[in-house]
C-alpha positions in Angstrom: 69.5 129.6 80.2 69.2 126.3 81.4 70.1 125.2 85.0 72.5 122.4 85.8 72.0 119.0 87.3 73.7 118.6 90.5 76.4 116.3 90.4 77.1 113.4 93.2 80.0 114.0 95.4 83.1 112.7 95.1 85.1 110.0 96.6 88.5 110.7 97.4 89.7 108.3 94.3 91.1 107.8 91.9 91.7 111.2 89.9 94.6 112.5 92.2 97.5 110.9 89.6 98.9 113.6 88.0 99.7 116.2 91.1 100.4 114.4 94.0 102.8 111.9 92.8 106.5 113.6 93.1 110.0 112.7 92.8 111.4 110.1 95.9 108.1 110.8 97.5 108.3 107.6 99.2 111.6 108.2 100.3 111.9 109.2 104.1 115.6 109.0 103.4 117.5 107.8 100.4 118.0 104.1 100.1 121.1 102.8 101.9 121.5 105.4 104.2 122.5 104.4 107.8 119.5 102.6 109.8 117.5 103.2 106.6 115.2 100.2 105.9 112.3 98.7 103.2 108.7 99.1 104.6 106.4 96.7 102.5 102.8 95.9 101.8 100.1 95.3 99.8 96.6 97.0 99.8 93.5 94.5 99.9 90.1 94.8 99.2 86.6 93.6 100.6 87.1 90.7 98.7 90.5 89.7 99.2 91.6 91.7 95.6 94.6 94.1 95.4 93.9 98.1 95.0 95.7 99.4 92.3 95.1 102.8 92.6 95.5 104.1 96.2 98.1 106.1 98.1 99.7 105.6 101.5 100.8 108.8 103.3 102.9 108.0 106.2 104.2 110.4 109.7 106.7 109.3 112.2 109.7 110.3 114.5 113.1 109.3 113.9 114.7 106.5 115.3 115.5 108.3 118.4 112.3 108.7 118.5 111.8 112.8 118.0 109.1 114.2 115.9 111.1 115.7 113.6 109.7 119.3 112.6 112.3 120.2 109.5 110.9 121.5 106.2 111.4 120.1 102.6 109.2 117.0 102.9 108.0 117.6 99.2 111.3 118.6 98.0 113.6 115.2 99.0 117.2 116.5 99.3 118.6 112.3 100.2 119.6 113.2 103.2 117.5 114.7 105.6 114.7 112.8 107.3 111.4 114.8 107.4 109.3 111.8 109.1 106.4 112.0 105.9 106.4 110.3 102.8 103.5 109.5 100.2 103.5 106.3 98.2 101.0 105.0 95.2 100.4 101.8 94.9 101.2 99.8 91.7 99.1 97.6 89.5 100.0 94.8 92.1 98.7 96.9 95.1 102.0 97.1 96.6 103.6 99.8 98.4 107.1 100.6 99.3 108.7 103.2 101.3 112.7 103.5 102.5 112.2 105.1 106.3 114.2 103.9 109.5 112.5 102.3 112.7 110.7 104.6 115.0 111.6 105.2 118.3 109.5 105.2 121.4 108.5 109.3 121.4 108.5 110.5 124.9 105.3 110.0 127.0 102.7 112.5 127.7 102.4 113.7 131.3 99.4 111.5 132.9 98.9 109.1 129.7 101.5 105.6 129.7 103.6 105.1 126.8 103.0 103.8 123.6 105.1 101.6 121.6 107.0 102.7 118.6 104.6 103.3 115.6 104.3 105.0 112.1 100.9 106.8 111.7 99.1 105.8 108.2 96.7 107.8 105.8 95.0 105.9 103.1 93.4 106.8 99.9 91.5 105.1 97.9 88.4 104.2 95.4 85.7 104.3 97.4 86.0 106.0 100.1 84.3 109.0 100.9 86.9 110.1 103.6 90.7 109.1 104.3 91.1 106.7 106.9 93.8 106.3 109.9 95.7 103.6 111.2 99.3 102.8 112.4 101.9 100.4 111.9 103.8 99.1 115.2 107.2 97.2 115.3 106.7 93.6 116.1 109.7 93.3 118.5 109.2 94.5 121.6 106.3 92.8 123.3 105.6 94.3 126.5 106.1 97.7 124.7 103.1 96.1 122.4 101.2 95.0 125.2 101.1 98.4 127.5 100.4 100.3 124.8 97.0 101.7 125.1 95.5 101.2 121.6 96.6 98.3 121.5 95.8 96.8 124.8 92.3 97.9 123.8 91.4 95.9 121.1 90.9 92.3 120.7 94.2 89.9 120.0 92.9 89.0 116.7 92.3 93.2 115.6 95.3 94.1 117.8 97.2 92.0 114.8 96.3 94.0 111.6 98.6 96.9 113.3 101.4 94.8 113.8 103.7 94.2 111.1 106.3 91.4 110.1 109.9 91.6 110.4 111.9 90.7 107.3 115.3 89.0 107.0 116.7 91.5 105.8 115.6 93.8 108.4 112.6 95.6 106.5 109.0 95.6 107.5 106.3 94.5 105.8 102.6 95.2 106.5 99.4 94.7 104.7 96.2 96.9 105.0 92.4 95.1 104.1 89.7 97.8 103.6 87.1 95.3 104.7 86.3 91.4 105.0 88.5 89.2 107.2 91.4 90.7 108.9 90.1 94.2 108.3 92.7 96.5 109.8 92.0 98.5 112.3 91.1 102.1 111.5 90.8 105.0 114.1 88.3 107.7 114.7 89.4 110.9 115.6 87.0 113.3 116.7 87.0 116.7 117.8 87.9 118.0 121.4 85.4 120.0 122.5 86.3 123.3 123.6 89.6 122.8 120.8 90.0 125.6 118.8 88.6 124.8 114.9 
């Protein structure tokens, strides 16, 4: 019998095509419903070329501002909001989901506010792990300012979390893996003493 060769591990991309895509998975609500609106971007490269293969996966409370904790995120029904959504990118790089703003979630005792944000996961060739980030409204600015990741970081980083309002009321946001303008990406680590 002969033994077998180890093989390298895996990044997490791109062989995930065929199962995770599903039907209006980028569809927090259906298009056109009240509040709903178009939240744009395209993924970027080291080297300034578009990523044609990963996928956004995106968390957020409603425009009131709750986290919303209702099943049938994977099974879109076009009216309730679940606050997730996945979406692939196309050849161009560009991703699109139909969500609503989110609203400011109620503070936690002893911590200050933060702004309104949506909470990103990306996929992608390359990487070994997922990485985080967020997306923050661009309106309010001493929302923007108090906010504690934010008043952290540098003006300059504090910008790749912040996206653009459209005329037409949508958002539009683009993510770089690397190079100039890299967006920010967080580290979360584990509490100790949490529970595993």
């Amino acid at each position: 019998m002969s033994k077998l060769t180890p093989t390298p591990g895996q990044t997490v991309g791109p062989f995930y095509g065929y199962a995770l895509p599903f039907t209006k998975d980028n569809e927090l609500l259906a298009p056109g419903s009240p509040g709903s609106i178009r939240l744009q971007g395209t993924v970027y490269d080291g080297a300034g070329e578009t990523i044609p293969d990963a996928i956004l996966e995106i968390w957020q409370p409603d425009a009131h501002g709750n986290v919303v904790q209702r099943t049938g995120s994977l099974v879109r029904d076009g009216y309730t909001f679940t606050g997730w959504g996945r979406a692939s990118v196309g050849n161009s790089g560009v991703f699109t989901f139909t969500t609503v703003n989110p609203g400011t979630t109620p503070p936690v005792p002893g911590k200050p506010a933060a702004a309104p944000f949506i909470s990103v996961a990306v996929f992608a060739r390359g990487l070994m792990n997922r990485l985080f980030t967020r997306i923050y409204l661009p309106e309010n600015e001493e929302a923007l300012a108090a906010d504690p990741l934010l008043s952290s970081l540098e003006p300059e980083r504090r910008k790749t979390l912040i996206a653009r309002r459209d005329a037409d009321g949508g958002l539009t946001w683009d993510l770089r893996l690397q190079g100039t303008d890299e967006t920010v990406f967080l580290d979360f680590e584990r509490v100790e003493g949490a529970s595993k």
